[in-house]
mmCIF file of the N, C-alpha and C atoms, coordinates in Angstrom:
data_MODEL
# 
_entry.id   MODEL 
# 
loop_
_atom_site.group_PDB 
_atom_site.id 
_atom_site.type_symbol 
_atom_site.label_atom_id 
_atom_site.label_alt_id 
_atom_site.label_comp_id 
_atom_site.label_asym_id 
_atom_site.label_entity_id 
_atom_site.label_seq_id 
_atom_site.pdbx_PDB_ins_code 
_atom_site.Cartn_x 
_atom_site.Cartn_y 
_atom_site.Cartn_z 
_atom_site.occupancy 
_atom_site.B_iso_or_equiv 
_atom_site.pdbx_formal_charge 
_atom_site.auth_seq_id 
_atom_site.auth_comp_id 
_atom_site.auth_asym_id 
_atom_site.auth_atom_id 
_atom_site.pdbx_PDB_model_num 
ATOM 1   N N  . UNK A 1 1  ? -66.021 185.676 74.215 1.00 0.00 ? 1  UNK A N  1 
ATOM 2   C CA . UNK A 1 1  ? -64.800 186.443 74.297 1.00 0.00 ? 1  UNK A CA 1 
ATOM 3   C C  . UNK A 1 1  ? -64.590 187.207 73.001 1.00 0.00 ? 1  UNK A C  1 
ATOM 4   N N  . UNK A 1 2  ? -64.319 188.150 73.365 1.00 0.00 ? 2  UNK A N  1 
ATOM 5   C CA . UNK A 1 2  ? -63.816 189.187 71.962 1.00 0.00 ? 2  UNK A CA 1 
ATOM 6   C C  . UNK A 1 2  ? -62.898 188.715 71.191 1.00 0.00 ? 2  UNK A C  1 
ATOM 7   N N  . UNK A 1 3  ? -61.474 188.267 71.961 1.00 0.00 ? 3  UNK A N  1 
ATOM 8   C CA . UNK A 1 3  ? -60.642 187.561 71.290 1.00 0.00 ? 3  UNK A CA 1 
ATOM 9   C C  . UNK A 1 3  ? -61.210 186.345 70.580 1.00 0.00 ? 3  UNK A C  1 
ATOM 10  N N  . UNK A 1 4  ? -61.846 185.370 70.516 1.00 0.00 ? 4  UNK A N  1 
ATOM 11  C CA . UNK A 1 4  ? -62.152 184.384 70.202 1.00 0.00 ? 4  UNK A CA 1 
ATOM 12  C C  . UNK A 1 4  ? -62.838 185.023 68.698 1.00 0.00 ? 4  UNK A C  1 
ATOM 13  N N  . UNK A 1 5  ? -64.013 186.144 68.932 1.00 0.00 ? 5  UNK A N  1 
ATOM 14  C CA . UNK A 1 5  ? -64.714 186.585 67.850 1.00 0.00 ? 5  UNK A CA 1 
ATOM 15  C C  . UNK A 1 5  ? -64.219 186.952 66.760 1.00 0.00 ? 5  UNK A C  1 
ATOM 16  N N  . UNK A 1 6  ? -63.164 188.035 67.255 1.00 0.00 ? 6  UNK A N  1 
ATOM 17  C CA . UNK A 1 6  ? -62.171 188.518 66.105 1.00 0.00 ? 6  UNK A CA 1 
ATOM 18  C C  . UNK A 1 6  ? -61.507 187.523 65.354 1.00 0.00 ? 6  UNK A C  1 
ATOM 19  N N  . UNK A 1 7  ? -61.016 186.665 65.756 1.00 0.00 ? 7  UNK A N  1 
ATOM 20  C CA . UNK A 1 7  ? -60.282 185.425 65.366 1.00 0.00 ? 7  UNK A CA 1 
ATOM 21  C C  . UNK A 1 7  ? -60.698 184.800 64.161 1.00 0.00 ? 7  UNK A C  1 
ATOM 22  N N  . UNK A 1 8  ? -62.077 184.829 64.637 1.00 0.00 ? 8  UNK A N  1 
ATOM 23  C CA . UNK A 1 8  ? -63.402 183.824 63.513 1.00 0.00 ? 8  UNK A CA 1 
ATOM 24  C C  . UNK A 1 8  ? -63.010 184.717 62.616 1.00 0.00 ? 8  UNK A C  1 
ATOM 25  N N  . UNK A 1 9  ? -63.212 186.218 62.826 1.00 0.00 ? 9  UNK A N  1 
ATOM 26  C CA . UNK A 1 9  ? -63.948 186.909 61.613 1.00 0.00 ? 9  UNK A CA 1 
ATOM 27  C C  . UNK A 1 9  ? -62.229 187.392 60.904 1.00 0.00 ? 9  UNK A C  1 
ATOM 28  N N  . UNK A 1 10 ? -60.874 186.341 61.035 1.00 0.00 ? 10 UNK A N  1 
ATOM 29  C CA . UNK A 1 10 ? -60.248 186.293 60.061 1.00 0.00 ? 10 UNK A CA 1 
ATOM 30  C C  . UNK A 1 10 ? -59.452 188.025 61.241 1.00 0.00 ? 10 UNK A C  1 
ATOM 31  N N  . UNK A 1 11 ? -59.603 188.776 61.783 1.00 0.00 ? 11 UNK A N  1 
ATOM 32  C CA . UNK A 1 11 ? -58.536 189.524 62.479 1.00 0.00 ? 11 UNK A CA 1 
ATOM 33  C C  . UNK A 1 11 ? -57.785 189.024 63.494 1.00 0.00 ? 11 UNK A C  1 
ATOM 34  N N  . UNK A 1 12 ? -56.706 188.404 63.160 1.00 0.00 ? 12 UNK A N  1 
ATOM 35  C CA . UNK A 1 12 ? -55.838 187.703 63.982 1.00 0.00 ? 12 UNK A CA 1 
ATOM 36  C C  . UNK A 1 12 ? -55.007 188.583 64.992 1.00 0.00 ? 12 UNK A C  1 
ATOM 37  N N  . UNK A 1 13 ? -54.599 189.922 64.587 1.00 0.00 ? 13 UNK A N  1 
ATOM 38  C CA . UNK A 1 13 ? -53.622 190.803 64.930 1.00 0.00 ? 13 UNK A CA 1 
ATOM 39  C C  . UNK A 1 13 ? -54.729 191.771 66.423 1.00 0.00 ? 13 UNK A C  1 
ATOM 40  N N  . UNK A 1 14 ? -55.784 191.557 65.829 1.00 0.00 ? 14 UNK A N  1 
ATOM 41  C CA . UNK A 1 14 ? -57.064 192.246 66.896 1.00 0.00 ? 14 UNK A CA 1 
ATOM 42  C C  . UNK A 1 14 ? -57.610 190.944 67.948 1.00 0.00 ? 14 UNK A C  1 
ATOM 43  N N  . UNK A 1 15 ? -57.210 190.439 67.246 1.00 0.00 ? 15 UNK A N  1 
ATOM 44  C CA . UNK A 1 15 ? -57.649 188.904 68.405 1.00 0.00 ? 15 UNK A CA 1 
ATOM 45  C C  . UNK A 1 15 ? -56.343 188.787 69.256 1.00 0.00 ? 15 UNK A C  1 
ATOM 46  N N  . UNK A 1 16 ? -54.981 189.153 68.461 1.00 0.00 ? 16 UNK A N  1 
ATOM 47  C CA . UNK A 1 16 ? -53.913 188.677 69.902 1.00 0.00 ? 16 UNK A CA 1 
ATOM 48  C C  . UNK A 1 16 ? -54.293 190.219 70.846 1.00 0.00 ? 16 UNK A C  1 
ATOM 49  N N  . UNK A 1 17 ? -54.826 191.207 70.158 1.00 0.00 ? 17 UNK A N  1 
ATOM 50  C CA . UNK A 1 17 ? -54.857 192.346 71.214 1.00 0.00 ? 17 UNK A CA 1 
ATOM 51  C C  . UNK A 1 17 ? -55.779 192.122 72.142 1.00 0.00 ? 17 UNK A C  1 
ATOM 52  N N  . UNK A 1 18 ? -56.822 191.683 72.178 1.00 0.00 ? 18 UNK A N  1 
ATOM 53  C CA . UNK A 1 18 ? -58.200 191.392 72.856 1.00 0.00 ? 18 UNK A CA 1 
ATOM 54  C C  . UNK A 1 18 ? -57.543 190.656 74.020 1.00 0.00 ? 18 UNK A C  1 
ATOM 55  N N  . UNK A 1 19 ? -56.900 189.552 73.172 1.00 0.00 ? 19 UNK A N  1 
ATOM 56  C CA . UNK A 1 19 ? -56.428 188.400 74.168 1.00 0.00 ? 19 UNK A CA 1 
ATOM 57  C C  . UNK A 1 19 ? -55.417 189.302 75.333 1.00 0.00 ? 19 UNK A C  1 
ATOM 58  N N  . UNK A 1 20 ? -54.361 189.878 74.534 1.00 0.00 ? 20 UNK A N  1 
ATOM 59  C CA . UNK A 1 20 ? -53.578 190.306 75.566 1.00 0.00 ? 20 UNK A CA 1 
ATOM 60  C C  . UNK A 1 20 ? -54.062 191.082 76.516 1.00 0.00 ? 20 UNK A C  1 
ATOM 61  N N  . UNK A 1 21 ? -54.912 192.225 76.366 1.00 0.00 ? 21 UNK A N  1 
ATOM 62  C CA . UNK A 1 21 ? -55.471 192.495 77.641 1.00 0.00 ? 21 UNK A CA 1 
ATOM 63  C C  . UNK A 1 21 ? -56.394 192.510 78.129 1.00 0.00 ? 21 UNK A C  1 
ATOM 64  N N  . UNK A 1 22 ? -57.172 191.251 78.024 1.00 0.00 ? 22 UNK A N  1 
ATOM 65  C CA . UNK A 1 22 ? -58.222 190.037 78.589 1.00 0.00 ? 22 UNK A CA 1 
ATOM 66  C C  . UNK A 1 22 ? -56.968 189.542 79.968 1.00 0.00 ? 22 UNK A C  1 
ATOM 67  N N  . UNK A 1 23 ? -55.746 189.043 79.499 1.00 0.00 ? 23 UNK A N  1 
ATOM 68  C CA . UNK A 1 23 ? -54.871 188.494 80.603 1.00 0.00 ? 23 UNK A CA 1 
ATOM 69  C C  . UNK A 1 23 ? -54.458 189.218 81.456 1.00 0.00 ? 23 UNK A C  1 
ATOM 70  N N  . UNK A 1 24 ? -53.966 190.587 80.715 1.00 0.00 ? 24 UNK A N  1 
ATOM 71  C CA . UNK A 1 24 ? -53.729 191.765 81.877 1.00 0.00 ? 24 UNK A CA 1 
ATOM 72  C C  . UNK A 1 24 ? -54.798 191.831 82.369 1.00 0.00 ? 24 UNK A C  1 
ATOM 73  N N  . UNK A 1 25 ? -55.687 192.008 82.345 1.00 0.00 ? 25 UNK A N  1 
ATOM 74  C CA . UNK A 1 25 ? -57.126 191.859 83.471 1.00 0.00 ? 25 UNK A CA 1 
ATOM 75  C C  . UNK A 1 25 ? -57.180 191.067 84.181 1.00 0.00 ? 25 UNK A C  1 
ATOM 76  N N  . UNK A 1 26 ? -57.262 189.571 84.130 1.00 0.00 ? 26 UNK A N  1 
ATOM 77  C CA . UNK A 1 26 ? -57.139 188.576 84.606 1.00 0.00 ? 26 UNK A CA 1 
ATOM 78  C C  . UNK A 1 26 ? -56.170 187.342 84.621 1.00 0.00 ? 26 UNK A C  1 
ATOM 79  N N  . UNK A 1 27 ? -55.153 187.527 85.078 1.00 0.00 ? 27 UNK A N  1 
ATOM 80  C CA . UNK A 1 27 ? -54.044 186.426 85.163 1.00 0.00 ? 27 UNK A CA 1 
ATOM 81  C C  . UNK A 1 27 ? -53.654 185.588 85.492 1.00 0.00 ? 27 UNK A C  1 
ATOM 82  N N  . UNK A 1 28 ? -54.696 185.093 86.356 1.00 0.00 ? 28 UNK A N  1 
ATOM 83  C CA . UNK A 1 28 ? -54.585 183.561 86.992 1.00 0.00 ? 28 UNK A CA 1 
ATOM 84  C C  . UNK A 1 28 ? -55.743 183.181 86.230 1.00 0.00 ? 28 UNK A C  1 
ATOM 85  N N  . UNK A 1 29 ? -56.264 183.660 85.043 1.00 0.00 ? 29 UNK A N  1 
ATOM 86  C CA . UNK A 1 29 ? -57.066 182.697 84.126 1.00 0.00 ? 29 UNK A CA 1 
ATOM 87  C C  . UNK A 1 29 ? -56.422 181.695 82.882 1.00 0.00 ? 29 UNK A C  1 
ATOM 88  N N  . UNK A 1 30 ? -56.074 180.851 83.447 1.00 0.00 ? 30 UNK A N  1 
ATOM 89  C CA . UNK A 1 30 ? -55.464 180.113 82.624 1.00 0.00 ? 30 UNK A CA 1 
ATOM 90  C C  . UNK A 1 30 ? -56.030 179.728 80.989 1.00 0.00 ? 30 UNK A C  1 
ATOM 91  N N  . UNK A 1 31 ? -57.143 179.608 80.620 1.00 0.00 ? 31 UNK A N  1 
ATOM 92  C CA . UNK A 1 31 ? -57.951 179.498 79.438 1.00 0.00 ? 31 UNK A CA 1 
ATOM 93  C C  . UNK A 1 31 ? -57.762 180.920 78.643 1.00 0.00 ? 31 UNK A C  1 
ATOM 94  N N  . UNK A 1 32 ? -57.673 182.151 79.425 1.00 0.00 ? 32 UNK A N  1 
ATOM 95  C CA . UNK A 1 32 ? -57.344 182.621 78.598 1.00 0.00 ? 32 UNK A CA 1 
ATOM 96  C C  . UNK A 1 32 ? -55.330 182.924 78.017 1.00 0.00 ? 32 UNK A C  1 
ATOM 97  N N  . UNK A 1 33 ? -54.887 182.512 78.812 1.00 0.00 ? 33 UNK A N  1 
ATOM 98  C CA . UNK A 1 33 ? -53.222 182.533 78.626 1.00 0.00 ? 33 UNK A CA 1 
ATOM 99  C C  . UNK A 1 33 ? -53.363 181.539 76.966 1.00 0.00 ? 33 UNK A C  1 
ATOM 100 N N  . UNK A 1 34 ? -54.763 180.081 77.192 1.00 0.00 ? 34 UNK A N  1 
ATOM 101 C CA . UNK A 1 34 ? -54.189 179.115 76.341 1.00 0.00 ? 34 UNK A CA 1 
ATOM 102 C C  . UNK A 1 34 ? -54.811 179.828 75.331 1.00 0.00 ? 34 UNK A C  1 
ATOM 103 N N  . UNK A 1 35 ? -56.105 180.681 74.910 1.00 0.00 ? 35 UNK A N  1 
ATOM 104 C CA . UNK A 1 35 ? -56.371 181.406 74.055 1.00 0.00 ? 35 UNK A CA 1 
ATOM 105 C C  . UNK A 1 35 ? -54.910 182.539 73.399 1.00 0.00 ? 35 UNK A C  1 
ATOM 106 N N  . UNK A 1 36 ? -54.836 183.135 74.405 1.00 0.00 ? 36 UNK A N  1 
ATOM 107 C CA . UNK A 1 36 ? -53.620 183.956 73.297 1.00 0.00 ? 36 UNK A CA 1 
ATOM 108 C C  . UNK A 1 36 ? -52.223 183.384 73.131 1.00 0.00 ? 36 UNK A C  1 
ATOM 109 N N  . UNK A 1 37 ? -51.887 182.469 73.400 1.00 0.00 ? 37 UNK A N  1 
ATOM 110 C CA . UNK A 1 37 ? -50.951 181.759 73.119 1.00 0.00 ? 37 UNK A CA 1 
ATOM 111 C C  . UNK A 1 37 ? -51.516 180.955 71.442 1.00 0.00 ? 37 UNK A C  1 
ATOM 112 N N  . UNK A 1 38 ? -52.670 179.900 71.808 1.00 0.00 ? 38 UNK A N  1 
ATOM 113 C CA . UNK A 1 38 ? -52.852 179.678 69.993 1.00 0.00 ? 38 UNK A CA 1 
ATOM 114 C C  . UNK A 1 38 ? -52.924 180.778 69.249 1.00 0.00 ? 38 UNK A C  1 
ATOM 115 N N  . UNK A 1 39 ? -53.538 182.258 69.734 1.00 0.00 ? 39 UNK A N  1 
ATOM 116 C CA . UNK A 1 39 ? -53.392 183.325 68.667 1.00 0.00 ? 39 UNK A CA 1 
ATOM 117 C C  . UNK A 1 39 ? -52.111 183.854 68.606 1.00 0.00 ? 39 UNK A C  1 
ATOM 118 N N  . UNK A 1 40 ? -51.254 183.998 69.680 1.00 0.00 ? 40 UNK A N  1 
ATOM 119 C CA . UNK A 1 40 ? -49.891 184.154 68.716 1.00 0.00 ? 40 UNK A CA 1 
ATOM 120 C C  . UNK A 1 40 ? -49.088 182.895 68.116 1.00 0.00 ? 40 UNK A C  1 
ATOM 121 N N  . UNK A 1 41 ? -49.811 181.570 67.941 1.00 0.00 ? 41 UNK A N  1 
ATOM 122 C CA . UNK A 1 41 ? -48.784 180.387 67.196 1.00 0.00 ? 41 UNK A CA 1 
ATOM 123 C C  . UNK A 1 41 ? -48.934 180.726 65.859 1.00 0.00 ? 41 UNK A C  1 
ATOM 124 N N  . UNK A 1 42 ? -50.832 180.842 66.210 1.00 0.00 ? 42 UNK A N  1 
ATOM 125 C CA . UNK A 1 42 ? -51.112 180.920 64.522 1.00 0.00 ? 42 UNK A CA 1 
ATOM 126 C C  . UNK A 1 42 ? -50.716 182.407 63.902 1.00 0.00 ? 42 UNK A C  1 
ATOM 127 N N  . UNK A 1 43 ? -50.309 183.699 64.304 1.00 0.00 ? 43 UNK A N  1 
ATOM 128 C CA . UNK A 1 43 ? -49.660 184.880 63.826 1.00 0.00 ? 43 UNK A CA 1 
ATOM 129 C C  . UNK A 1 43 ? -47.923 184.496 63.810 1.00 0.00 ? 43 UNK A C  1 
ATOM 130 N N  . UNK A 1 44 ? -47.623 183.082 64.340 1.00 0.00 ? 44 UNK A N  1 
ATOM 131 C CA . UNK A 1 44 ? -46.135 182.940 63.934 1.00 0.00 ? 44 UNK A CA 1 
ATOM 132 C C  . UNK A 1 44 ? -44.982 183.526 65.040 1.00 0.00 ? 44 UNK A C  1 
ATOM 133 N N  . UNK A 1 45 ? -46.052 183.130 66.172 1.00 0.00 ? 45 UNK A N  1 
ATOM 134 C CA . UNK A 1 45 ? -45.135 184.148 67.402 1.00 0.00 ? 45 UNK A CA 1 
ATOM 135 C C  . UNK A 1 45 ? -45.124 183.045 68.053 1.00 0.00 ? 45 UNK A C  1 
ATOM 136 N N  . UNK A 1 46 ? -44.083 182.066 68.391 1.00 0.00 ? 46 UNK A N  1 
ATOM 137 C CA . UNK A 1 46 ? -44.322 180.870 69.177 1.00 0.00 ? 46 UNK A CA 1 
ATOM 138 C C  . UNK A 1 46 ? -43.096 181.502 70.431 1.00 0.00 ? 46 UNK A C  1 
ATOM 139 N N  . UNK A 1 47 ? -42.402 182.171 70.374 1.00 0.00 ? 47 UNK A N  1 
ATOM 140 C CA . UNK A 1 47 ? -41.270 183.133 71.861 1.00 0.00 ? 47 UNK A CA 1 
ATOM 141 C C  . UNK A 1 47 ? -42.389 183.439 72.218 1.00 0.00 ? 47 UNK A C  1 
ATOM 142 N N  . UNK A 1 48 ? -43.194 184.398 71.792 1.00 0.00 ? 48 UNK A N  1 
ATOM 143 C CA . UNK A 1 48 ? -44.157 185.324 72.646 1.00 0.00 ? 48 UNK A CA 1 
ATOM 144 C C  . UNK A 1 48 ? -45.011 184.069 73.467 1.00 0.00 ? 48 UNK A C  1 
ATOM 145 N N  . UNK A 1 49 ? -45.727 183.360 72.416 1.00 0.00 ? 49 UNK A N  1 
ATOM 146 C CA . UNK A 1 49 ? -46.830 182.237 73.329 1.00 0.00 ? 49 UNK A CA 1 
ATOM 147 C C  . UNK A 1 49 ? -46.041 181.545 74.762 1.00 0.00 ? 49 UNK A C  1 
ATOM 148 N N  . UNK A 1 50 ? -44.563 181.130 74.220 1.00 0.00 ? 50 UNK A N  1 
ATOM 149 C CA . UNK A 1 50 ? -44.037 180.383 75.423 1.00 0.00 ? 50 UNK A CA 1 
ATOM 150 C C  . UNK A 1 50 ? -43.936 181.327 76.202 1.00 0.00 ? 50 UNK A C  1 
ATOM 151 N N  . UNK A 1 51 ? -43.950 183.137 76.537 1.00 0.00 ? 51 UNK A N  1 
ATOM 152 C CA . UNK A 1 51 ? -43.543 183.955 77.378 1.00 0.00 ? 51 UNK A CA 1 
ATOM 153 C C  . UNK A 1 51 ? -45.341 184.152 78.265 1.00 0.00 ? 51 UNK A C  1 
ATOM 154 N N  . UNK A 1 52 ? -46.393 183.982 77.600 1.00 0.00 ? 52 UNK A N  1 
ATOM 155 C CA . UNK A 1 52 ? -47.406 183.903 77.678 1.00 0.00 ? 52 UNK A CA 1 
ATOM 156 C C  . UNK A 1 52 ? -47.930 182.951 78.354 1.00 0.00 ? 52 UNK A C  1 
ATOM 157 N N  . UNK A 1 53 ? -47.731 182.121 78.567 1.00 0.00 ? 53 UNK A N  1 
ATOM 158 C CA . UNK A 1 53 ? -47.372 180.130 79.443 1.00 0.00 ? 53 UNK A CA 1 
ATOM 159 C C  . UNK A 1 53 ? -47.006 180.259 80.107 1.00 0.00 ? 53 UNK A C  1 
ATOM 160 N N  . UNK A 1 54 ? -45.855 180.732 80.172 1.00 0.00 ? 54 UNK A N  1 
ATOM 161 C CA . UNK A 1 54 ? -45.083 180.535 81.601 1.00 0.00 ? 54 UNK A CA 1 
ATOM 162 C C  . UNK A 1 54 ? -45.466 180.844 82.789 1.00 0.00 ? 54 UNK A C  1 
ATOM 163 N N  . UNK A 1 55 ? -46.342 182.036 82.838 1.00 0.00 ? 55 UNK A N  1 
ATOM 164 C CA . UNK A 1 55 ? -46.967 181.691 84.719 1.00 0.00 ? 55 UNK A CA 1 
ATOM 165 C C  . UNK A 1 55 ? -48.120 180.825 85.070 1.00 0.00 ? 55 UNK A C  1 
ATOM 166 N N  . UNK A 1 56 ? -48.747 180.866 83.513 1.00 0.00 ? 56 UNK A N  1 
ATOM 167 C CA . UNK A 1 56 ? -49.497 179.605 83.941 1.00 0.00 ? 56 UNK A CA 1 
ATOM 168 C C  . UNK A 1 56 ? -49.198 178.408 83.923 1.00 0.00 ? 56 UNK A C  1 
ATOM 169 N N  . UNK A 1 57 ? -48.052 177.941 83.484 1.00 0.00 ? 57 UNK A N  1 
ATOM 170 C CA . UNK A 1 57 ? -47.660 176.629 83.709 1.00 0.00 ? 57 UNK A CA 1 
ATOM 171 C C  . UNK A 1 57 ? -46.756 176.637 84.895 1.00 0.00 ? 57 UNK A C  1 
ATOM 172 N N  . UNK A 1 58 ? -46.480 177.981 85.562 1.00 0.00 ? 58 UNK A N  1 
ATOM 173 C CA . UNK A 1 58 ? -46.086 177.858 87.104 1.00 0.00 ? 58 UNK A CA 1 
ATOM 174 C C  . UNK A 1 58 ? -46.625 177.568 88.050 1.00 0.00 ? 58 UNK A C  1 
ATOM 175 N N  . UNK A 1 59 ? -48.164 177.836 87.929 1.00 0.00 ? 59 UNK A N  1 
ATOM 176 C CA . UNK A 1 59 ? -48.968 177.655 88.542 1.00 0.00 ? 59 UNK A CA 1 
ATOM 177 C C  . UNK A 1 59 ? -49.368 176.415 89.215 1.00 0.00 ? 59 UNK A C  1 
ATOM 178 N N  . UNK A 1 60 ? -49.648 175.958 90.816 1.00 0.00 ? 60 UNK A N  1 
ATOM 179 C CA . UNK A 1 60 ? -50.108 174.927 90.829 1.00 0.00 ? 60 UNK A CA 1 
ATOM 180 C C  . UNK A 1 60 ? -51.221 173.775 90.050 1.00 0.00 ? 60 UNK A C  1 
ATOM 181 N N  . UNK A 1 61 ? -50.910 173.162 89.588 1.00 0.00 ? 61 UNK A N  1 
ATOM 182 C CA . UNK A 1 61 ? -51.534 171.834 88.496 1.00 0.00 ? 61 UNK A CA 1 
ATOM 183 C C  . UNK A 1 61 ? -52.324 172.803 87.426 1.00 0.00 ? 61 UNK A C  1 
ATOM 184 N N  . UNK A 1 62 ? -51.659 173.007 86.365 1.00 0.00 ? 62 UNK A N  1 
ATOM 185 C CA . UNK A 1 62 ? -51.596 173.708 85.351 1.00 0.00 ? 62 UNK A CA 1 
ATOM 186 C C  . UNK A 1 62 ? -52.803 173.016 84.682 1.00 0.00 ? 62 UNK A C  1 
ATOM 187 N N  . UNK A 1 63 ? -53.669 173.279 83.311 1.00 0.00 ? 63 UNK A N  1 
ATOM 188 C CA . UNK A 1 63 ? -54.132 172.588 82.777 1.00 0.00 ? 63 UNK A CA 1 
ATOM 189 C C  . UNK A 1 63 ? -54.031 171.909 81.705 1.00 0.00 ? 63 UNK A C  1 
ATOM 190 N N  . UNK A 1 64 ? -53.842 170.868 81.314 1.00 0.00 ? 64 UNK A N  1 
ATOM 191 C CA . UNK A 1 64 ? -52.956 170.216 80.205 1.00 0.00 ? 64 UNK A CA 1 
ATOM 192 C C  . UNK A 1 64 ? -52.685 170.665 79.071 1.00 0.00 ? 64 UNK A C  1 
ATOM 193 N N  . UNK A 1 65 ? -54.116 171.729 78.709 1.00 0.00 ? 65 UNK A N  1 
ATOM 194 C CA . UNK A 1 65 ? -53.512 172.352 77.232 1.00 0.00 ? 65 UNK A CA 1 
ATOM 195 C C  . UNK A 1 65 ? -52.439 173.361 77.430 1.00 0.00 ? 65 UNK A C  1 
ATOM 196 N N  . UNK A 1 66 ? -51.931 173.993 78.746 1.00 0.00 ? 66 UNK A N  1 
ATOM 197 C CA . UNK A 1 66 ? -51.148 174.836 78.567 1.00 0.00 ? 66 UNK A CA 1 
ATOM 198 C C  . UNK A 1 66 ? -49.778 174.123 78.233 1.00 0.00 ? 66 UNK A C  1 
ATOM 199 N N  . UNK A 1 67 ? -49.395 172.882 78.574 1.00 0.00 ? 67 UNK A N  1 
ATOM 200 C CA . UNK A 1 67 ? -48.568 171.614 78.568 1.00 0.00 ? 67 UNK A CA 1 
ATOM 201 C C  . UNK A 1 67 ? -48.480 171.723 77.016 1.00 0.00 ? 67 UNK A C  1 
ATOM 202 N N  . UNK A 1 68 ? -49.761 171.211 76.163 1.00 0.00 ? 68 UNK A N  1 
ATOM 203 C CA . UNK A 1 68 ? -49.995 171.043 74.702 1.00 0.00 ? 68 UNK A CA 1 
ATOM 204 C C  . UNK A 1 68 ? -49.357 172.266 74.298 1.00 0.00 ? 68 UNK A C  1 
ATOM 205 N N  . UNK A 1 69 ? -49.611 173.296 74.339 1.00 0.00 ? 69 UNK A N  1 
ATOM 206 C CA . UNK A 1 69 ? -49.559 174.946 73.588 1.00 0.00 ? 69 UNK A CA 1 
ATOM 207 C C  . UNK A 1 69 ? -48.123 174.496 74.195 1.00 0.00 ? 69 UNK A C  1 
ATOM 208 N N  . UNK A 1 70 ? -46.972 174.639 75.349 1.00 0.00 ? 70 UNK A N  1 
ATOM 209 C CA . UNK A 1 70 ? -46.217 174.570 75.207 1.00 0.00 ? 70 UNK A CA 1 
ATOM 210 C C  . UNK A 1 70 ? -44.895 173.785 74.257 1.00 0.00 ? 70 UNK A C  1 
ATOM 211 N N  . UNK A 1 71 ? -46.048 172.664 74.029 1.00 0.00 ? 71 UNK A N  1 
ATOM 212 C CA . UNK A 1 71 ? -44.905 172.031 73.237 1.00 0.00 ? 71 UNK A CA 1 
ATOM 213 C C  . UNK A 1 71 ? -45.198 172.226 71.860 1.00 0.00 ? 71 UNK A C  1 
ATOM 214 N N  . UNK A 1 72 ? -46.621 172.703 71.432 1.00 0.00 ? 72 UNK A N  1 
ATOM 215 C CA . UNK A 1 72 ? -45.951 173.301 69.761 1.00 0.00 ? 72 UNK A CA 1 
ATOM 216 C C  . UNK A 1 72 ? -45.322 174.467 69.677 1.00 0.00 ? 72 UNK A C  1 
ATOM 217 N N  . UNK A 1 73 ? -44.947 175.159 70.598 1.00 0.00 ? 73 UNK A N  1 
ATOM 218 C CA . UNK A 1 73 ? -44.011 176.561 70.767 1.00 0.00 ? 73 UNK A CA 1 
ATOM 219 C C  . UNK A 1 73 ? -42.965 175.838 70.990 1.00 0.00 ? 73 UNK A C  1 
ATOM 220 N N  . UNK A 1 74 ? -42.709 175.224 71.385 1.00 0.00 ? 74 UNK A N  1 
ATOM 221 C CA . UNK A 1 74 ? -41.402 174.759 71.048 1.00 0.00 ? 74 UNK A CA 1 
ATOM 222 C C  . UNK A 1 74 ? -41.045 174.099 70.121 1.00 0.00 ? 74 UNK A C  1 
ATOM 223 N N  . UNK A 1 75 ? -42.036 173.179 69.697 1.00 0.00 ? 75 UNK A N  1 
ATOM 224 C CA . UNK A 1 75 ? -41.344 172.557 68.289 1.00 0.00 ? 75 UNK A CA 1 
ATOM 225 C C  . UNK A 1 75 ? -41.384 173.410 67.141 1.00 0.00 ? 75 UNK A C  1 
ATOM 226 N N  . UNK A 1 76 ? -42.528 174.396 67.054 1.00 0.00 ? 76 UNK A N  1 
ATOM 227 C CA . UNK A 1 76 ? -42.053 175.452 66.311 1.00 0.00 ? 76 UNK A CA 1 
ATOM 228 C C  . UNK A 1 76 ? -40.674 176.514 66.146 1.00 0.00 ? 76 UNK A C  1 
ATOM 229 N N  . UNK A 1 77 ? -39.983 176.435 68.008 1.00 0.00 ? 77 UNK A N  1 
ATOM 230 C CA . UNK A 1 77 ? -39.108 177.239 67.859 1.00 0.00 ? 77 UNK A CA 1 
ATOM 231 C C  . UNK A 1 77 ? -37.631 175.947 67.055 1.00 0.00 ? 77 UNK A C  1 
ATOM 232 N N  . UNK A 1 78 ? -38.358 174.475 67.111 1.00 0.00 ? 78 UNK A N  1 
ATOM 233 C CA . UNK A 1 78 ? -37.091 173.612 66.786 1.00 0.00 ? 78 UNK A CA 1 
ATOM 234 C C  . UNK A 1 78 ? -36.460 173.463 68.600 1.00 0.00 ? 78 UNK A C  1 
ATOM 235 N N  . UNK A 1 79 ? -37.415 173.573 68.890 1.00 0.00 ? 79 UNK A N  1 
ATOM 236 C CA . UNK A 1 79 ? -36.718 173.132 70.599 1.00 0.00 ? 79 UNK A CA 1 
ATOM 237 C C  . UNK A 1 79 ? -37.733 172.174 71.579 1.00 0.00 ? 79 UNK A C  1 
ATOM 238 N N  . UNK A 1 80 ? -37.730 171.136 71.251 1.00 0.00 ? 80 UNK A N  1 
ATOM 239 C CA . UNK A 1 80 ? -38.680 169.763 72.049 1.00 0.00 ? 80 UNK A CA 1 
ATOM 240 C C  . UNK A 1 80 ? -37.614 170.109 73.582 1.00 0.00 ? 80 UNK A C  1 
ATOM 241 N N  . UNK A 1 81 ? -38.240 170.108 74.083 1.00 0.00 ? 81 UNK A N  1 
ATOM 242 C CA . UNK A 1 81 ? -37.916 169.974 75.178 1.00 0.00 ? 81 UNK A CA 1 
ATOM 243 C C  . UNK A 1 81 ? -37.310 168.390 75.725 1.00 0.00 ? 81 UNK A C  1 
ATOM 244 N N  . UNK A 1 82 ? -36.444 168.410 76.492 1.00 0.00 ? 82 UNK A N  1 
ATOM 245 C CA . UNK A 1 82 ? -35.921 166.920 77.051 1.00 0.00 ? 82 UNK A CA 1 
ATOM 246 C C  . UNK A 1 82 ? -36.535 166.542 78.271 1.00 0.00 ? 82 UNK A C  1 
ATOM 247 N N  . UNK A 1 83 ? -36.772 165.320 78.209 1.00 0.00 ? 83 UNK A N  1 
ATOM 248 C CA . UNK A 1 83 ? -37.275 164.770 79.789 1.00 0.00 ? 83 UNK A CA 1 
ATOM 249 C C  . UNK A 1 83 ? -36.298 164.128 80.283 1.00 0.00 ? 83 UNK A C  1 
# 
């Protein structure tokens, strides 16, 4: 993945772009939702990642890291979610 490459080579801002429309291409790919979601935690965008999640964690039986990525977007935003 491009996004993934850029990432390595230290362009974070070109890696959330890759990512983002890697998903607009394909949107019921959940691996990549969990890819640009860690690239916007680690650029400090944890709103955007949880806006980025959300249809894939709508999705029937989601895959657990989207679960994981959701909850450091939230504890980053200072919002754990309640059970």
């Amino acid at each position: 993945m491009r996004g993934s490459a850029l990432f390595q080579l230290g362009q974070a801002e070109a890696s959330e772009a890759a990512f983002a429309q890697a998903v607009a291409l394909q949107p019921a790919q959940p691996m990549l939702r969990a890819a640009h979601a860690e690239t916007l935690l680690a650029l400090g965008r944890p709103a955007q990642a949880l806006d980025v999640l959300a249809p894939g964690l709508a999705a029937p039986a989601p895959p657990p890291m989207l679960h994981a990525l959701q909850g450091h977007a939230l504890l980053a935003l200072e919002r754990p979610q309640k059970r």
